[in-house]
N, CA, C and O atoms as a DFTB+ gen file, in Angstrom:
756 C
 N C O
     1  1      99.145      86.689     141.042
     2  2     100.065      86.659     142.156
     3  2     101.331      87.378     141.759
     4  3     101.918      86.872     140.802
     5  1     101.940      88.590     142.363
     6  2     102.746      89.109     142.288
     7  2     104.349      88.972     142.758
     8  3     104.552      89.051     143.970
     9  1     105.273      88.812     142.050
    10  2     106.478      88.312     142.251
    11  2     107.169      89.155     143.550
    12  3     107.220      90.383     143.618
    13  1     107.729      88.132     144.645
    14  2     108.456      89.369     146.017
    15  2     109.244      90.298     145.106
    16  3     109.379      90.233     143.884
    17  1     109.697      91.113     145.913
    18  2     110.899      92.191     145.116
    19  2     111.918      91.408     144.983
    20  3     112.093      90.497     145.793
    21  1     112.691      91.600     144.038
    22  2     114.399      91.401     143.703
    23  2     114.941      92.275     144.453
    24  3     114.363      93.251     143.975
    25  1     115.602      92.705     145.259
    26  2     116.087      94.522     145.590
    27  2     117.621      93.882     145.473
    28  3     118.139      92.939     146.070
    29  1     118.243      94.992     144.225
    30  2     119.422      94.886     144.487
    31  2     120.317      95.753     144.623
    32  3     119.857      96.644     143.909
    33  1     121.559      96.262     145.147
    34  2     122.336      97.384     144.860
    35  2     122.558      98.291     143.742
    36  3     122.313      97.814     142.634
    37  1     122.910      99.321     143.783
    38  2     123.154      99.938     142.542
    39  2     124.618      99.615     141.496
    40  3     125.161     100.118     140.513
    41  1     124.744      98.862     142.096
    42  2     125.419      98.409     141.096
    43  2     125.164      97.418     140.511
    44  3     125.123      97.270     139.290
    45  1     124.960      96.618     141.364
    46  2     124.162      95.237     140.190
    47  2     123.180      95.711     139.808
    48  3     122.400      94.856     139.387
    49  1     122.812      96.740     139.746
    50  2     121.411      97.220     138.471
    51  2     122.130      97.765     137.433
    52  3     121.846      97.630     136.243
    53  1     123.127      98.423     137.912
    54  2     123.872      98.775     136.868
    55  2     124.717      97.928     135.727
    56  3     125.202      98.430     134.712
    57  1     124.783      96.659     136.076
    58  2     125.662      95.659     135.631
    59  2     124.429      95.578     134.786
    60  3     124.333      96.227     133.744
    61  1     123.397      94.712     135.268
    62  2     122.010      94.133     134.452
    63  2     121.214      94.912     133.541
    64  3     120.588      94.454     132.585
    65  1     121.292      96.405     133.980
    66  2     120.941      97.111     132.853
    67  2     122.410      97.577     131.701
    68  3     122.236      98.243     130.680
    69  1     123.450      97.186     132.041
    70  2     124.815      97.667     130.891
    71  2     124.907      98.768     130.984
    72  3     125.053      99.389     129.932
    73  1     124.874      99.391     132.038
    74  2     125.346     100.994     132.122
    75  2     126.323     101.129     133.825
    76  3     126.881     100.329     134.577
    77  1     126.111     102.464     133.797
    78  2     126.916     103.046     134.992
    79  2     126.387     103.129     135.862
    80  3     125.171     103.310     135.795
    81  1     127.151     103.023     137.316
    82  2     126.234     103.320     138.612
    83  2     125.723     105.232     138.385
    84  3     124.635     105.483     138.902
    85  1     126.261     106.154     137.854
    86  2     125.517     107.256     138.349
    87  2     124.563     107.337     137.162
    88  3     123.582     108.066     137.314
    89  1     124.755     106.472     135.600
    90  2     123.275     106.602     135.201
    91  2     122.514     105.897     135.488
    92  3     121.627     105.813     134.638
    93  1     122.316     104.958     136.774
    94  2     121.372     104.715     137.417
    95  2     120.736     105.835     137.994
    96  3     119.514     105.970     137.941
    97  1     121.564     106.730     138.598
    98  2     121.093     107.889     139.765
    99  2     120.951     108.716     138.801
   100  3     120.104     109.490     139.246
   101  1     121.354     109.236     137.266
   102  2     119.871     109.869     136.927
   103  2     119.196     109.548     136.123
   104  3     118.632     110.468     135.530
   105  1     118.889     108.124     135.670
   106  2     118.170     107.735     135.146
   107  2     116.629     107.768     136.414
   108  3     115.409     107.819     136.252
   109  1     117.290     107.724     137.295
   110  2     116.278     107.988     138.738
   111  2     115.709     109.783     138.842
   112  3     114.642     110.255     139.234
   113  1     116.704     110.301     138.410
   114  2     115.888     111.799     138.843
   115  2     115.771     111.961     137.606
   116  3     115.458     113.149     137.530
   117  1     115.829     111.405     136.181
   118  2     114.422     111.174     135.389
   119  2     113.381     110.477     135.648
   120  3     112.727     110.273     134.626
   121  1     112.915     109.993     136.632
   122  2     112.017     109.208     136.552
   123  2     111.834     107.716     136.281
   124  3     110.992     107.062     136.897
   125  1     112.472     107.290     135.539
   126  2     112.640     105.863     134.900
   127  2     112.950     105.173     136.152
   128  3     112.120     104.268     136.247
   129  1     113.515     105.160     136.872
   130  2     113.907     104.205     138.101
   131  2     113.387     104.826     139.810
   132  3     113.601     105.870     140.427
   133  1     112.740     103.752     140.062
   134  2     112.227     104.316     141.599
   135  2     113.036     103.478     142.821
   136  3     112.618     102.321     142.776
   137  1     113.617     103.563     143.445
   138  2     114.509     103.413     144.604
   139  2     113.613     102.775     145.471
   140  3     112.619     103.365     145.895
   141  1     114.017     101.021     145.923
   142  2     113.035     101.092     147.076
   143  2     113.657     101.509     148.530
   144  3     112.876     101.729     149.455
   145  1     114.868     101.601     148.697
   146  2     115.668     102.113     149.792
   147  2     117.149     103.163     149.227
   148  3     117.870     102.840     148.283
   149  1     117.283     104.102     149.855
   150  2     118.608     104.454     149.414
   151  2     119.705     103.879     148.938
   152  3     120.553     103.531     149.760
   153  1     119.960     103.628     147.400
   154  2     121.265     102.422     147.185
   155  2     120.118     101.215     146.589
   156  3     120.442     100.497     145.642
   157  1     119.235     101.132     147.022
   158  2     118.547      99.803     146.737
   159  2     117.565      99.940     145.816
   160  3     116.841     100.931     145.918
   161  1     117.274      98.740     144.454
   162  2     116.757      98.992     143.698
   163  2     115.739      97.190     143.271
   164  3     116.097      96.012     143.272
   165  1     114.223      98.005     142.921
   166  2     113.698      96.558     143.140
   167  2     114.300      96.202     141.529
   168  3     114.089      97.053     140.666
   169  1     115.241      94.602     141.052
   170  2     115.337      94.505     139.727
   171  2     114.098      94.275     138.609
   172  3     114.056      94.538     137.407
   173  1     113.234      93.747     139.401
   174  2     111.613      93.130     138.657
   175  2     111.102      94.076     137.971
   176  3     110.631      93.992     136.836
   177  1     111.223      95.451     138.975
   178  2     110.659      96.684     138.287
   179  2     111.472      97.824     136.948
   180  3     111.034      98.322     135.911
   181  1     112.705      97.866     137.586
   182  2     113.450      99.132     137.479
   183  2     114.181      98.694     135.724
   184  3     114.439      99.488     134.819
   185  1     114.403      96.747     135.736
   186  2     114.744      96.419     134.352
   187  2     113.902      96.848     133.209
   188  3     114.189      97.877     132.598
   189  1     112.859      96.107     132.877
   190  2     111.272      96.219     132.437
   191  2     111.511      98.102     132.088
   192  3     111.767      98.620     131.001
   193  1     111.374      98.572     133.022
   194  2     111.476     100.181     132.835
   195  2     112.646     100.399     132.052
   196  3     112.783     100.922     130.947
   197  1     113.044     100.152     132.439
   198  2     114.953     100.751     131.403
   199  2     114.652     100.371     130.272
   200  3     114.787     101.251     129.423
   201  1     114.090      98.858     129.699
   202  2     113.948      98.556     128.387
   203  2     112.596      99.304     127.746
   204  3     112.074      99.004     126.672
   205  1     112.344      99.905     128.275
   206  2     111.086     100.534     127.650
   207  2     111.308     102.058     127.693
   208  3     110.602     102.807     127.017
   209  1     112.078     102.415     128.317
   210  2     112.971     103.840     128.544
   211  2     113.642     103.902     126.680
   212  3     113.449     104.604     125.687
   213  1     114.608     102.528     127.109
   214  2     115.483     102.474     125.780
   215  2     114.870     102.599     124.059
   216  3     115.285     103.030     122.984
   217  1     113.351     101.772     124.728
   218  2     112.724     101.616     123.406
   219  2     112.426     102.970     122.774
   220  3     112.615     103.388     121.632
   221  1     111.740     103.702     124.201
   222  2     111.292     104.769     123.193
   223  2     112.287     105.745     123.045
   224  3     112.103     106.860     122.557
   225  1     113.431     105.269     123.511
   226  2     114.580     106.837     123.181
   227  2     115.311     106.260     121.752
   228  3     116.192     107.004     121.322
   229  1     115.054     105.041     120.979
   230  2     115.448     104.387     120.032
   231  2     114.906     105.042     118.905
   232  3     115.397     105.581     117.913
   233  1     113.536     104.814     119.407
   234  2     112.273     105.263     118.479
   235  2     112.343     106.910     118.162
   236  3     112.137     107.138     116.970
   237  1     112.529     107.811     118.775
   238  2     112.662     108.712     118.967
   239  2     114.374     109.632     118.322
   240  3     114.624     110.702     117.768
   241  1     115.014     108.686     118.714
   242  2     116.265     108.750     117.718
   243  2     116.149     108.396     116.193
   244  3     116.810     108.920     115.297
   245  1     115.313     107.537     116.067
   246  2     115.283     107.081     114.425
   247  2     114.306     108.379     113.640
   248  3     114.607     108.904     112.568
   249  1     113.014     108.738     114.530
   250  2     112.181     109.460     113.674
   251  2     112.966     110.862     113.788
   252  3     112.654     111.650     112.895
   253  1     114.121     111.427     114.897
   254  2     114.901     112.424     114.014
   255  2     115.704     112.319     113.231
   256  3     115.684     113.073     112.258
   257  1     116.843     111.207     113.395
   258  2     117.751     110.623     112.099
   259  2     116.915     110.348     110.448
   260  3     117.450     110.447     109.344
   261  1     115.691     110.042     110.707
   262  2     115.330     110.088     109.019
   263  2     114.030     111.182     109.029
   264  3     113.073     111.146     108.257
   265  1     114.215     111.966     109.897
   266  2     113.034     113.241     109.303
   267  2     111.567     112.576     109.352
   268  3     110.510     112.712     108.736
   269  1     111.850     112.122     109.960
   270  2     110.309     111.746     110.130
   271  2     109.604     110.557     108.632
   272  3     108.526     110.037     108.345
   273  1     110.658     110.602     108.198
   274  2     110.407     109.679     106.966
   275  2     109.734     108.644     107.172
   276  3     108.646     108.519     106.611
   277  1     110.235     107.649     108.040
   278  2     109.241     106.408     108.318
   279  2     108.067     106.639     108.525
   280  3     107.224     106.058     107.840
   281  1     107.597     107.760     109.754
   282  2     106.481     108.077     109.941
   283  2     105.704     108.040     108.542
   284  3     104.796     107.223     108.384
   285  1     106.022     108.816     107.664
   286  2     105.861     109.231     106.362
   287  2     105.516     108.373     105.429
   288  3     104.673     108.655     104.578
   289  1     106.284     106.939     105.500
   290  2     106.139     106.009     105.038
   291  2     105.385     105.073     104.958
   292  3     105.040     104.424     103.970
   293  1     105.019     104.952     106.365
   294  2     104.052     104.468     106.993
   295  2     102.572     104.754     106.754
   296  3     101.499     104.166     106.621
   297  1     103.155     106.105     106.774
   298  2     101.380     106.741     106.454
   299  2     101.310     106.513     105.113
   300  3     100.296     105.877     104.824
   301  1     102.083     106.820     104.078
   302  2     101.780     106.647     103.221
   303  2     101.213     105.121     102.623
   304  3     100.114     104.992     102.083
   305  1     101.918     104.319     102.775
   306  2     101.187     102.739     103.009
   307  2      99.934     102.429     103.544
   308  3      99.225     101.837     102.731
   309  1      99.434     102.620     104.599
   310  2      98.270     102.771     104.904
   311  2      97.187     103.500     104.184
   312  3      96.141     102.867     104.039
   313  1      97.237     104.676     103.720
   314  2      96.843     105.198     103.114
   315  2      96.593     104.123     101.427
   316  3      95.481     103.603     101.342
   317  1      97.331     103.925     100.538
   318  2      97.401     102.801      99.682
   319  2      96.857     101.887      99.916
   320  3      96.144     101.386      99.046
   321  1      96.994     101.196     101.411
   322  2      95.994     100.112     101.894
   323  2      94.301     100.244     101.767
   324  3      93.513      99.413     101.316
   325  1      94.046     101.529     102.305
   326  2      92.843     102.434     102.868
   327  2      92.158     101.965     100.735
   328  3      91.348     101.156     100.282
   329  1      92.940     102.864     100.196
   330  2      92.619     103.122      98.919
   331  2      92.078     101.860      97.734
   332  3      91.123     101.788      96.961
   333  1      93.429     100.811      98.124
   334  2      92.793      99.391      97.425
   335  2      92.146      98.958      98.272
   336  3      91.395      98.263      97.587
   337  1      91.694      98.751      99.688
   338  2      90.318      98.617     100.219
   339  2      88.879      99.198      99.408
   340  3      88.023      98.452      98.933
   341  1      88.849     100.370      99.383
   342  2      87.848     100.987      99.398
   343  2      87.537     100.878      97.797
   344  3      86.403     101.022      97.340
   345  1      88.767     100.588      96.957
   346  2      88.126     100.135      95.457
   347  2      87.436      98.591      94.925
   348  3      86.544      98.263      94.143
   349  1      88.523      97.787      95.945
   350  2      87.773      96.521      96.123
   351  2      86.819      96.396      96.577
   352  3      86.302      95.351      96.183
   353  1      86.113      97.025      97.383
   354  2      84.545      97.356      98.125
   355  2      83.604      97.806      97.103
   356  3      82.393      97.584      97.077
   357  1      84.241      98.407      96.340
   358  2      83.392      99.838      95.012
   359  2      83.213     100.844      95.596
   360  3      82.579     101.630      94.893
   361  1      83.522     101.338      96.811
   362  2      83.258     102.728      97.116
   363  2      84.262     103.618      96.237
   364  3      84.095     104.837      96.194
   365  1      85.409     102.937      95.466
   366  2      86.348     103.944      94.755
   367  2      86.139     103.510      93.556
   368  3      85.787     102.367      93.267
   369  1      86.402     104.635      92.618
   370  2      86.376     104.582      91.343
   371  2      87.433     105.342      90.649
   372  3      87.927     106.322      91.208
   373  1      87.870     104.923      89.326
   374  2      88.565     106.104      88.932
   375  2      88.254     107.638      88.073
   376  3      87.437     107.683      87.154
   377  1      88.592     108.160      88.272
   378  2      87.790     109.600      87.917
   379  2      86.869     109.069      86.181
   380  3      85.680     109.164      85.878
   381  1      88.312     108.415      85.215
   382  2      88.001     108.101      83.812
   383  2      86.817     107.434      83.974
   384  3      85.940     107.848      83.216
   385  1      86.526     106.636      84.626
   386  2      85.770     105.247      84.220
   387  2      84.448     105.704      84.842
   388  3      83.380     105.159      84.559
   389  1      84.556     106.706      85.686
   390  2      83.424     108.088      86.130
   391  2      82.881     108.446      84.911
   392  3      81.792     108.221      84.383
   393  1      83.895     109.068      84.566
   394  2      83.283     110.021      83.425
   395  2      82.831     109.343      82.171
   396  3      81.928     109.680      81.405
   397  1      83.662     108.294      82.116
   398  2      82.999     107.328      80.624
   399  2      81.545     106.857      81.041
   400  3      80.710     107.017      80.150
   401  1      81.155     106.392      82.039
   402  2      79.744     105.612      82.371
   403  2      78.765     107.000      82.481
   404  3      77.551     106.818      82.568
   405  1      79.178     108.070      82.479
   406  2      78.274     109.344      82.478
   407  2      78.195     109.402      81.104
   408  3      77.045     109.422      80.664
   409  1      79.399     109.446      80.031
   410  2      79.597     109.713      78.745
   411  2      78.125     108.863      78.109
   412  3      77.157     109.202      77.429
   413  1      78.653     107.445      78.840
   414  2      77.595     106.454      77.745
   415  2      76.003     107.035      78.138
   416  3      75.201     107.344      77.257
   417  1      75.748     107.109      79.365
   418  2      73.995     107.570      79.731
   419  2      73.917     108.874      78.970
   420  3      72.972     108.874      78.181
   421  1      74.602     109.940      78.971
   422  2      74.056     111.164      78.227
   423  2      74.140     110.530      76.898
   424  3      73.355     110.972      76.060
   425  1      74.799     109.747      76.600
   426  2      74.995     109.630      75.138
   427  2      73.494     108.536      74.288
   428  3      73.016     108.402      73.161
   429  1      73.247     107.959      75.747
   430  2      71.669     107.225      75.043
   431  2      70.893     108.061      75.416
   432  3      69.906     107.875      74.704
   433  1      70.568     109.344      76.457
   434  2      69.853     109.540      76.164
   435  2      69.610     110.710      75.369
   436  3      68.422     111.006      75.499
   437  1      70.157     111.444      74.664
   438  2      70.698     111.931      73.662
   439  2      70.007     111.198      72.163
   440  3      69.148     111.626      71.392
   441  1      70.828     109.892      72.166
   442  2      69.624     109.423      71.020
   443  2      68.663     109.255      71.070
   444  3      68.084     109.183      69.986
   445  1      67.636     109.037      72.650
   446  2      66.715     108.716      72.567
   447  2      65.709     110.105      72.631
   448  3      64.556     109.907      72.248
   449  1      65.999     111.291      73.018
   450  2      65.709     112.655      72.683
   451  2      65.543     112.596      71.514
   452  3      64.433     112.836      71.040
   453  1      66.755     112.212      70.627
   454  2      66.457     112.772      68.922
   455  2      65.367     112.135      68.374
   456  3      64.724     112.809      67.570
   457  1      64.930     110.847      68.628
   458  2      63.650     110.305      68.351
   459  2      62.279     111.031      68.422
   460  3      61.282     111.051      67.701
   461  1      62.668     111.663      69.676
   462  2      61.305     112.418      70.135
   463  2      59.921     113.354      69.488
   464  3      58.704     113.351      69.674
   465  1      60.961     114.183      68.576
   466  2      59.949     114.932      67.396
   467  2      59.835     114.345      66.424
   468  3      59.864     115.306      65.656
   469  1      59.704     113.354      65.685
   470  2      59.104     112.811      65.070
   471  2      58.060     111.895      65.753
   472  3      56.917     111.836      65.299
   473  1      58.450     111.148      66.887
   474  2      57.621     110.396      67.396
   475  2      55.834     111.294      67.920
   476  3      54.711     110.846      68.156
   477  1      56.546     112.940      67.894
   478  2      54.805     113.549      68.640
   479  2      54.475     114.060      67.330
   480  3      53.250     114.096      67.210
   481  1      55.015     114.425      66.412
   482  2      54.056     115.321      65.195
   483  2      54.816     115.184      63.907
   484  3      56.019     114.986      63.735
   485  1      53.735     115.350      62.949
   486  2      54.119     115.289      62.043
   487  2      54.946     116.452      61.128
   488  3      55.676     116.566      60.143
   489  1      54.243     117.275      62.262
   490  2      54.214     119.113      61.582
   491  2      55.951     119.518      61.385
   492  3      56.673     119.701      62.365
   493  1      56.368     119.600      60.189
   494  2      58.118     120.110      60.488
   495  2      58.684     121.268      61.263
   496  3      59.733     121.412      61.891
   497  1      57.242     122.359      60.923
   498  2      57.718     123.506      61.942
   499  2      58.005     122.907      63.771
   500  3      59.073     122.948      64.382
   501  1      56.769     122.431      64.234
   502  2      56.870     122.051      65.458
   503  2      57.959     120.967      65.639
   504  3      58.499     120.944      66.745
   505  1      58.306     120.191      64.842
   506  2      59.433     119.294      65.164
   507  2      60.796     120.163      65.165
   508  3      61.768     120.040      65.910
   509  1      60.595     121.014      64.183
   510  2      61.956     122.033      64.684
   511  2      62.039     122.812      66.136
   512  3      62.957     122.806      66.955
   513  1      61.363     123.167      66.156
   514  2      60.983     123.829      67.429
   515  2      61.410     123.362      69.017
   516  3      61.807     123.930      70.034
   517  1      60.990     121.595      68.476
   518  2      61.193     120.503      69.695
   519  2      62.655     120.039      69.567
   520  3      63.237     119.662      70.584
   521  1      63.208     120.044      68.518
   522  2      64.510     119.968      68.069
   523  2      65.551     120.838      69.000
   524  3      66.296     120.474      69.910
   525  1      65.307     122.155      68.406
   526  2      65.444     123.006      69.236
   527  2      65.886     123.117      70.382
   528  3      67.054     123.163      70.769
   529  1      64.691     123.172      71.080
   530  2      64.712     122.786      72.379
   531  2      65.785     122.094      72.952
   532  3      66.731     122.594      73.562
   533  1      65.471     120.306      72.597
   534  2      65.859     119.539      73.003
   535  2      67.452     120.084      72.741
   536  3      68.148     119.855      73.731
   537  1      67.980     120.567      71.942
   538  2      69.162     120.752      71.478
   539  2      69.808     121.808      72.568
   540  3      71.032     121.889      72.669
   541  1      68.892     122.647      73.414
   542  2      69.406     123.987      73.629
   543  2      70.250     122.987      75.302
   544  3      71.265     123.306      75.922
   545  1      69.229     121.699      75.562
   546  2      68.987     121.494      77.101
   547  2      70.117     120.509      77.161
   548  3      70.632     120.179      78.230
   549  1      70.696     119.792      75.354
   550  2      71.417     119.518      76.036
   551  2      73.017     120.238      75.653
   552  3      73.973     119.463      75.625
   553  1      73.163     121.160      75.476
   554  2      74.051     122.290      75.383
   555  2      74.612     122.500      76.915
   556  3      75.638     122.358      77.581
   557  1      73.203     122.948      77.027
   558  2      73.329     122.982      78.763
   559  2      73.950     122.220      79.611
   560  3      74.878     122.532      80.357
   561  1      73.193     120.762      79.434
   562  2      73.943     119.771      80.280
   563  2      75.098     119.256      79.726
   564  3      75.591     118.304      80.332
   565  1      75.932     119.841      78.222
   566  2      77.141     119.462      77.952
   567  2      78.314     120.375      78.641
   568  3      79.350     119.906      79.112
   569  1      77.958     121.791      78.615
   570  2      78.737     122.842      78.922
   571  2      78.835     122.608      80.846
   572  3      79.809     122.981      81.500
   573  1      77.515     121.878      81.491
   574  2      77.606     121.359      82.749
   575  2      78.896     120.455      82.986
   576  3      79.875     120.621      83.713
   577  1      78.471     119.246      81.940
   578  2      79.337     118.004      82.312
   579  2      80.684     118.842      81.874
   580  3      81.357     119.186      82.846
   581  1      80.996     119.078      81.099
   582  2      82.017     119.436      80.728
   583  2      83.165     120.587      81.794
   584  3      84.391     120.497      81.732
   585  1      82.548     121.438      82.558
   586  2      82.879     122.125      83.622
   587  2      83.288     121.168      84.796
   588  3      84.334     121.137      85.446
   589  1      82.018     120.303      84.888
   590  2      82.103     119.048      86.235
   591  2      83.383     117.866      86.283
   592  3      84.014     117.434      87.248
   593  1      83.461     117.597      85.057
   594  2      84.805     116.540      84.181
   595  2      85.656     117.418      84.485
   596  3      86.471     117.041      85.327
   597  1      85.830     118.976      83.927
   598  2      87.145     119.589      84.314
   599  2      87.612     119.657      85.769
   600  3      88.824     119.723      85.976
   601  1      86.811     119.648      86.729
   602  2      87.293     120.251      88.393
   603  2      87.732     118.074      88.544
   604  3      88.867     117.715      88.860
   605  1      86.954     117.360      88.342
   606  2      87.037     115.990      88.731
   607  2      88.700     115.965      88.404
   608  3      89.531     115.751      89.286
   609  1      89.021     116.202      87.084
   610  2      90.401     115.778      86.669
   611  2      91.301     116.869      87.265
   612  3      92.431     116.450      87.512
   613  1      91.110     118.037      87.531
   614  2      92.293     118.875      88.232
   615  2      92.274     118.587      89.325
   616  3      93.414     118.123      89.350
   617  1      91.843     118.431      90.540
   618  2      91.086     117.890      91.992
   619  2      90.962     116.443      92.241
   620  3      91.863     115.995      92.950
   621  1      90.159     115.675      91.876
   622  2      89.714     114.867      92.093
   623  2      88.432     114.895      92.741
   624  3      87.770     113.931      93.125
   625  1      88.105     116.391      92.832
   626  2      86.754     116.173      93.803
   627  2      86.094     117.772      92.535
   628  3      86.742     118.644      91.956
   629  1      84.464     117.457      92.590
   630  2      83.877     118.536      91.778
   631  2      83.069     119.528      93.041
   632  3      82.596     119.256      94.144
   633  1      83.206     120.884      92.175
   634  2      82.565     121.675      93.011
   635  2      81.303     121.530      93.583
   636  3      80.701     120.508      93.254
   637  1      80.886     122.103      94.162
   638  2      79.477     121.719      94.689
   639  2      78.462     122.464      93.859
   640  3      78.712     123.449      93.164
   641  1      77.144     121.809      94.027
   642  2      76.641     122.146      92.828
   643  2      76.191     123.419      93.278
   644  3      76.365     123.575      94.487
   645  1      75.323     125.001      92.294
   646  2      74.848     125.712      92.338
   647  2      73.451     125.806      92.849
   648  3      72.559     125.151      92.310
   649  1      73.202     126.645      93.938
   650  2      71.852     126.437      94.912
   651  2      70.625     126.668      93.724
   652  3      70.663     127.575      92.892
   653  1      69.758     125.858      93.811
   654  2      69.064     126.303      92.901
   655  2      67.762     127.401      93.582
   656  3      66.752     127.810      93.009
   657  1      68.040     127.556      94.409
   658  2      67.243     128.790      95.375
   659  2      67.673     130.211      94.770
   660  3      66.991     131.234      94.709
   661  1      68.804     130.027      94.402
   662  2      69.755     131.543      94.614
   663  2      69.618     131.975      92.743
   664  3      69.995     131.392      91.727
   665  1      68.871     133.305      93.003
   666  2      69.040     133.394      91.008
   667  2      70.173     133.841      90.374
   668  3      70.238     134.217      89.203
   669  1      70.874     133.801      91.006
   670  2      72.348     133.978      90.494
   671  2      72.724     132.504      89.681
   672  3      73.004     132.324      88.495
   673  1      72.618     131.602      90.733
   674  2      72.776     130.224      90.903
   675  2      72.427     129.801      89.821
   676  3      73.335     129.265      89.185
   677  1      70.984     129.841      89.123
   678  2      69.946     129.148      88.666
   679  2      70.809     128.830      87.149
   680  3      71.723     129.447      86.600
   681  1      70.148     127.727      86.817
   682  2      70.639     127.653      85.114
   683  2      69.395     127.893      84.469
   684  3      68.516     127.052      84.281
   685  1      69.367     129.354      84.067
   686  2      68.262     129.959      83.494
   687  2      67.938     129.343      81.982
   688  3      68.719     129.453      81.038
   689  1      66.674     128.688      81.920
   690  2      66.096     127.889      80.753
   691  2      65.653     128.916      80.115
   692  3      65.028     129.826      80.659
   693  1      66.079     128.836      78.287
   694  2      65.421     129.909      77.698
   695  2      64.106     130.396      77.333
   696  3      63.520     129.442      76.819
   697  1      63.439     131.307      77.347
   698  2      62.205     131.207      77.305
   699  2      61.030     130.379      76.046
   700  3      61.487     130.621      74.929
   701  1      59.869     129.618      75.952
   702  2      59.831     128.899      75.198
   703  2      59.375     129.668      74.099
   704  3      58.800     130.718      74.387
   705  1      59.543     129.292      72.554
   706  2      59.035     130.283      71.720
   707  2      57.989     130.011      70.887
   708  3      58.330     129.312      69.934
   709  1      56.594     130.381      70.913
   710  2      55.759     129.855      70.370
   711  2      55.695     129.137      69.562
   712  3      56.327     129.277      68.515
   713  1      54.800     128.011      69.839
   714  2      54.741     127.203      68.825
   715  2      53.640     127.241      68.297
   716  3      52.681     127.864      68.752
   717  1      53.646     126.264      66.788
   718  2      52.302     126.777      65.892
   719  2      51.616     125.305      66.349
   720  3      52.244     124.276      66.600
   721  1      50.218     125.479      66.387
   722  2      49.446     124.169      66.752
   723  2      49.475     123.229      65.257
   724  3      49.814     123.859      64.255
   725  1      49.181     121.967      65.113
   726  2      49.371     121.496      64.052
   727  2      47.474     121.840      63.392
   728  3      46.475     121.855      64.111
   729  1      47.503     122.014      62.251
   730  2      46.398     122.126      61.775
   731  2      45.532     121.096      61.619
   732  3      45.964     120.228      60.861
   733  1      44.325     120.867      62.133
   734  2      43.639     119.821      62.191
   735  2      43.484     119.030      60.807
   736  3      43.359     117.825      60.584
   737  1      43.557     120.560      59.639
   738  2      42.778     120.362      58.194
   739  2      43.887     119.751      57.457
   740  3      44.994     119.711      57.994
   741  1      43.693     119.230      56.183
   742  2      44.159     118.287      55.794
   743  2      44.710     119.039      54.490
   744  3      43.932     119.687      53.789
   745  1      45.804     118.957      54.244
   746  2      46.450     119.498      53.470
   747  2      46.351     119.254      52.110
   748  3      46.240     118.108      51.675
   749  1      46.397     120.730      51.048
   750  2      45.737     120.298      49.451
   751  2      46.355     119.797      48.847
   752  3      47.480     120.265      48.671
   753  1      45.892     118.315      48.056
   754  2      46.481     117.785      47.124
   755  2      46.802     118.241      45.987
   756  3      47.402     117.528      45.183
């Protein structure tokens, strides 16, 4: 149920809002105030409006008096909010504690590689060979991580990886180099 009109003169609007009778009349040919008769003004409506006129010309005065700083401030807080959210969740991590839990997996499996040639043959040539190898791949994936760790800590974000479609792209594996079969025969005492 909607309240009758108040309609009052322009001057008692002017009293109730704390201003002048002609910035009533252009607070009107801004817009802010609608006239229900020439001189006559509904108060129910035209107050309500003025204080919300005022608010945002307040608001609007402050974000040029400090440069937009609050804005600034604001965002920035939120943002901080956003951030200890999303670490308390685990979607965030810190770059270090990234790179250490990568450190420890290459680093077991690393030892568990070095096991490897002894575990298939006895033969020393072929265990060098597998040595080798194993040694070249993880060169590879050190000179990787090590590139990937660098963009994480300058950035915070790592490049994207190299298409492995594209032979430019490719991380070309070296070719393998013969190996000697182990001899079935039994070696002279």
């Amino acid at each position: 149920m909607s309240a009758a009109p108040l309609t009052v003169p322009t001057t008692t609007l002017a009293t109730l809002c704390g201003i002048s009778p002609r910035r009533v009349q252009q607070l009107q040919q801004e817009g802010v105030f609608a006239s229900e008769t020439h001189g006559q003004w509904n108060a129910l409506v035209c107050v309500p409006a003025f204080i919300t006129h005022r608010v945002a010309q307040e608001h609007a005065n402050t974000a040029a008096r400090t440069g937009g700083a609050a804005e600034r401030h604001q965002s920035a807080k939120a943002k901080q909010v956003e951030m200890r959210t999303a670490r308390e969740e685990h979607r965030l991590i810190e770059t270090a504690e990234a790179l250490a839990v990568v450190d420890e997996i290459v680093a077991t499996a690393k030892t568990a590689f070095a096991g490897l040639p002894p575990r298939v043959t006895r033969d020393l040539a072929l265990r060098e060979t597998i040595e080798g190898e194993i040694a070249n791949i993880f060169d590879r994936l050190g000179a990787q991580f090590a590139r990937r760790a660098s963009e994480l800590r300058a950035g915070g974000e790592a490049a994207a990886p190299p298409d492995p479609d594209e032979p430019a792209a490719a991380v070309a594996a070296p070719k393998p180099k013969p190996t000697r079969r182990p001899s079935k025969r039994k070696p002279a005492t």
